[in-house]
DSSP file (Angstrom, degrees, kcal/mol; ACC not computed):
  #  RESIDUE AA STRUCTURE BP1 BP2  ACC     N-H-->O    O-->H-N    N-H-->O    O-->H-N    TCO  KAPPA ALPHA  PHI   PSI    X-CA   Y-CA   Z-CA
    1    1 A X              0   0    0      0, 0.0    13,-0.7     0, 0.0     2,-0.2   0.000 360.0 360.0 360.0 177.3   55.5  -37.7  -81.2
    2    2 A X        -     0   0    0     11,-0.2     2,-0.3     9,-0.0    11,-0.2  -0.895 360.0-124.0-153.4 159.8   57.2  -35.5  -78.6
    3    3 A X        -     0   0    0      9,-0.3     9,-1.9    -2,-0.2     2,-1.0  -0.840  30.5-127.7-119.3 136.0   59.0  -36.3  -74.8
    4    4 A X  E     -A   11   0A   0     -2,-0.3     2,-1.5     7,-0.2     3,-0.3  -0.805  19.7-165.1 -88.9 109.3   57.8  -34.5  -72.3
    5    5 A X  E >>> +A   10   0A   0      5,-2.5     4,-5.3    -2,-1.0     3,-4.1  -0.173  16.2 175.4 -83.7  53.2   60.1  -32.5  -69.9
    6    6 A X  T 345S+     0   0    0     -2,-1.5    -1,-0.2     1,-0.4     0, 0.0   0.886  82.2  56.5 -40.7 -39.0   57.9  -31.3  -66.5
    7    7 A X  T 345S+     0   0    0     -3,-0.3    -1,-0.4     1,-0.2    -2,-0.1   0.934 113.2  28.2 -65.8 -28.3   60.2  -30.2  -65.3
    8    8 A X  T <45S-     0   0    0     -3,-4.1    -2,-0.2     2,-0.1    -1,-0.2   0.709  91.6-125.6 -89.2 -28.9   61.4  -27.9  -67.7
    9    9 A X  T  <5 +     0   0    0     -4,-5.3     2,-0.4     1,-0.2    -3,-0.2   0.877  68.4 137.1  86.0  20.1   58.1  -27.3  -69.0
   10   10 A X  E   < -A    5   0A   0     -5,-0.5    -5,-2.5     2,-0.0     2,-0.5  -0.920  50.2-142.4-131.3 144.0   59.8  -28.3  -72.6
   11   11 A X  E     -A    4   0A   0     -2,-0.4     2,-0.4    -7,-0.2    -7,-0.2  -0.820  16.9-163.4-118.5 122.5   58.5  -30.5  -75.5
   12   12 A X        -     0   0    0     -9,-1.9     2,-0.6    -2,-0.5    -9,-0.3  -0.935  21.6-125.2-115.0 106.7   61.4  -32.9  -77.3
   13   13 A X        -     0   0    0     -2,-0.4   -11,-0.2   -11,-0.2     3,-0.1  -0.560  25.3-124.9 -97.3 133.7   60.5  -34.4  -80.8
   14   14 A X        -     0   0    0    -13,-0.7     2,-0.2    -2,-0.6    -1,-0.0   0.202  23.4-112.0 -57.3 148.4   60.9  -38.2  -80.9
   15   15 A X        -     0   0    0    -13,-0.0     2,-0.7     1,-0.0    -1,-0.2  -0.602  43.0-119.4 -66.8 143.0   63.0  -39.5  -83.5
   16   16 A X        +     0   0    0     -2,-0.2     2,-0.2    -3,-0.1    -3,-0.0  -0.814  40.9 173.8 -88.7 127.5   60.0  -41.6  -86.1
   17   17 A X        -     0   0    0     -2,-0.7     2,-0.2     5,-0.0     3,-0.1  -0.877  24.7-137.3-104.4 169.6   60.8  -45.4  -86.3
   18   18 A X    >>  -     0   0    0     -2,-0.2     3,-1.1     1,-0.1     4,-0.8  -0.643  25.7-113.9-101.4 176.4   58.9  -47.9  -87.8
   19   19 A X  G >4>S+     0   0    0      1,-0.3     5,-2.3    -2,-0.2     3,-0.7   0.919 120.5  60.4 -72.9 -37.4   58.3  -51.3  -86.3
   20   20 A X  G >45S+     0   0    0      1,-0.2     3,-1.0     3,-0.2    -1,-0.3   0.783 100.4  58.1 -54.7 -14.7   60.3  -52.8  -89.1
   21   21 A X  G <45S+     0   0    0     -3,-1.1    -1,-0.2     1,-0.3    -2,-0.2   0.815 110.3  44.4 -86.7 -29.9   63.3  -50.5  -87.7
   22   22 A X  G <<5S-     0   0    0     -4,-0.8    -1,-0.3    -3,-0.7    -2,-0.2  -0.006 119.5-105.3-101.6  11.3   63.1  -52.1  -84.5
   23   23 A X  T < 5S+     0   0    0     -3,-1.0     2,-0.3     1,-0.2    -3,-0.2   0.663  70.3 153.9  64.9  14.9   62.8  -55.5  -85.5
   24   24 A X      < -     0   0    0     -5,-2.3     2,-0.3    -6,-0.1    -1,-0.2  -0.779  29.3-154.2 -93.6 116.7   59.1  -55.6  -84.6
   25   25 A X      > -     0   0    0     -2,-0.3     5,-2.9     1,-0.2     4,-0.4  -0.575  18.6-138.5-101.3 141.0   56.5  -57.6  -86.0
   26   26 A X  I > >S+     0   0    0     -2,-0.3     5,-2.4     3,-0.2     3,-1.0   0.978 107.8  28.4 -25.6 -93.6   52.7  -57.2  -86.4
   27   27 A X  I 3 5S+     0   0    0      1,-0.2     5,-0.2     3,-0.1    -1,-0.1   0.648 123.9  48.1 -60.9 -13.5   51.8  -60.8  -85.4
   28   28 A X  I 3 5S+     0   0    0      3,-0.1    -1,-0.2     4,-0.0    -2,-0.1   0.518 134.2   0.3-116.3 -28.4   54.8  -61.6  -83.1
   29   29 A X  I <>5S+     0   0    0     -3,-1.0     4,-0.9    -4,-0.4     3,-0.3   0.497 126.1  49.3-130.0 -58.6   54.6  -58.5  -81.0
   30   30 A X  I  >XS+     0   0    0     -5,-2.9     4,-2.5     1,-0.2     5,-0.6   0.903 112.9  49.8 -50.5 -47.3   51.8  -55.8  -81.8
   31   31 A X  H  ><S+     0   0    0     -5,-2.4     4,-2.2     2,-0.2     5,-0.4   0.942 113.9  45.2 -49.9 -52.9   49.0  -58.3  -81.8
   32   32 A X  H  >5S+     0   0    0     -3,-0.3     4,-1.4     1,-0.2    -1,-0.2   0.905 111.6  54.1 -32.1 -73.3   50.2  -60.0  -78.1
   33   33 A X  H  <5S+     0   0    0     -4,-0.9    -1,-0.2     1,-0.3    -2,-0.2   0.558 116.3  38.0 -69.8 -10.5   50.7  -56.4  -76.5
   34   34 A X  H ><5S+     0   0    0     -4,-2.5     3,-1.7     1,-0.2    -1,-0.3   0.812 115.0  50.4 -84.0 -35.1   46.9  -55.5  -77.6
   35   35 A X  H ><<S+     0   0    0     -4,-2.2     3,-0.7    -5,-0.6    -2,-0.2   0.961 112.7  50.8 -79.1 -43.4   45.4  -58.6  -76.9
   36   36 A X  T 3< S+     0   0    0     -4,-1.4    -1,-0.2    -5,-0.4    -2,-0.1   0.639 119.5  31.2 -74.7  -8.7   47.0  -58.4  -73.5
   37   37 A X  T X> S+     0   0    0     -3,-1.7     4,-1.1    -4,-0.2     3,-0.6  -0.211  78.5 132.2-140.0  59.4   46.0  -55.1  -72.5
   38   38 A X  H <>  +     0   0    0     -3,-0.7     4,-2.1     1,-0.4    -1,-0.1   0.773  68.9  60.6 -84.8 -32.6   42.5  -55.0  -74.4
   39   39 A X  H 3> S+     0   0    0      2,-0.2     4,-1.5     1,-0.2    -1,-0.4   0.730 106.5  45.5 -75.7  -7.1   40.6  -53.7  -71.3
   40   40 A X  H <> S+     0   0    0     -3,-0.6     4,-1.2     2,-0.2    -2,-0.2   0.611 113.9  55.3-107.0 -23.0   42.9  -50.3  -71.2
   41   41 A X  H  X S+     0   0    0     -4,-1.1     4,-2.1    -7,-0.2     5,-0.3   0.916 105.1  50.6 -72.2 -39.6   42.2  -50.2  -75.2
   42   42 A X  H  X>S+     0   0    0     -4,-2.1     4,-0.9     1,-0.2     5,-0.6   0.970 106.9  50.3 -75.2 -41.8   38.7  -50.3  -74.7
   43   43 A X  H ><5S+     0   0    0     -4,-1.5     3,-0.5     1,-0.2    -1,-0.2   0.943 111.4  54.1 -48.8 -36.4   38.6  -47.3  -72.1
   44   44 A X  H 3<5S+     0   0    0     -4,-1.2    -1,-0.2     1,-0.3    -2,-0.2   0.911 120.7  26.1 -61.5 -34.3   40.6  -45.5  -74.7
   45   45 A X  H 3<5S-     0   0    0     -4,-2.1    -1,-0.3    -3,-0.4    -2,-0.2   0.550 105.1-143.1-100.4  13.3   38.0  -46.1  -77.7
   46   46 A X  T <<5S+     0   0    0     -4,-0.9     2,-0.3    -3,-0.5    -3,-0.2   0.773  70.8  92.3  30.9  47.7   35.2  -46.3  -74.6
   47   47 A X  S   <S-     0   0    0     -5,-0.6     2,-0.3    -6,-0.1    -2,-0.2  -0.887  88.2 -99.0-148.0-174.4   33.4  -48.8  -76.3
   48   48 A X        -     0   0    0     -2,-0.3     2,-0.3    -3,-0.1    11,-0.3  -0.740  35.7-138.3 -97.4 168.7   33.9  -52.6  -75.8
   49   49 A X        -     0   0    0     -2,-0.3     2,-0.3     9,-0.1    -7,-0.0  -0.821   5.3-128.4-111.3 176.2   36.0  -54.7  -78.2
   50   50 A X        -     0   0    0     -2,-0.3     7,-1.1     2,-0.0     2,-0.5  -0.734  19.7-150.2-114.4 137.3   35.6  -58.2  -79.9
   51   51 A X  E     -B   56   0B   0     -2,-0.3     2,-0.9     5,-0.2     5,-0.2  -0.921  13.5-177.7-109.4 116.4   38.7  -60.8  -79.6
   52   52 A X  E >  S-B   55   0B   0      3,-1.6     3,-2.9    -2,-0.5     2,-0.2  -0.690  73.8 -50.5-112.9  88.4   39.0  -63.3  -82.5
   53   53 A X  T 3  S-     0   0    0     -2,-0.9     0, 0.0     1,-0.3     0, 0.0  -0.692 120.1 -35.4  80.2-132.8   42.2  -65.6  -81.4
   54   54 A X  T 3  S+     0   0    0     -2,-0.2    -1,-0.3    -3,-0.1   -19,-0.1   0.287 123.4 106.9 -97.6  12.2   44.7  -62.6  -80.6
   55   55 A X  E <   -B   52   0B   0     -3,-2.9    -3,-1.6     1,-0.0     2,-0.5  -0.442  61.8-148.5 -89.1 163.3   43.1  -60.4  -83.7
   56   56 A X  E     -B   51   0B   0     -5,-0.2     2,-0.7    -2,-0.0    -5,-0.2  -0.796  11.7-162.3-145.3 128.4   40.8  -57.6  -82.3
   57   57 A X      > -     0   0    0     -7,-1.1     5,-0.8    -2,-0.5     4,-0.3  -0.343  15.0-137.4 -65.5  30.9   37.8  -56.0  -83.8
   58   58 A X  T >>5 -     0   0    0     -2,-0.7     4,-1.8     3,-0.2     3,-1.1   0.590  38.6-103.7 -49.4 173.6   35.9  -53.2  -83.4
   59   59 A X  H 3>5S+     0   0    0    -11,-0.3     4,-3.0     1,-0.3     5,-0.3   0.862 119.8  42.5 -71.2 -30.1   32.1  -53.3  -83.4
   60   60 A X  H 345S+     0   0    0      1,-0.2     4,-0.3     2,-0.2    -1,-0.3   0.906 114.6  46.9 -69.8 -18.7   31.7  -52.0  -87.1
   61   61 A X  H <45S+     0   0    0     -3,-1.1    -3,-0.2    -4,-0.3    -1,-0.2   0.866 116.8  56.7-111.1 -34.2   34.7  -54.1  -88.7
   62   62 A X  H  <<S+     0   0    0     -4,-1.8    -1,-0.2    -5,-0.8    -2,-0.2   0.964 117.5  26.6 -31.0 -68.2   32.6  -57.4  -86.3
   63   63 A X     <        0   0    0     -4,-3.0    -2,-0.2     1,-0.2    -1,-0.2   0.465 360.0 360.0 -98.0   4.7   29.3  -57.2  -87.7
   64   64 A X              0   0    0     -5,-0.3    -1,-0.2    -4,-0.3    -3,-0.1   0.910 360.0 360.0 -94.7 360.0   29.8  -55.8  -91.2
């Protein structure tokens, strides 16, 4: 990933961390912040998604 400078017009590349590096959980954090902002994931994949508790589905991983 990269920072974006507009002003400058200049491209900065992110240090990588993992979530474990940050003290970041799957169930304890990721799962909340998608399940909380599930309509702005679905524009992204433009299709709708399925909620099971805080888990979230896409249509193939739903029905198969």
């Amino acid at each position: 990933m990269f920072r974006v400078d507009r002003s400058q017009n200049r491209l900065s590349r992110l240090t990588q961390k993992r979530f474990s590096d940050l003290k970041l959980r799957e169930r304890g954090h990721l799962q909340d912040w998608l399940s909380t902002h599930i309509r702005k994931l679905e524009a992204a994949f433009k299709e709708p998604l399925a909620r099971l508790n805080r888990q979230i589905l896409t249509h193939d991983e739903e029905f198969a």
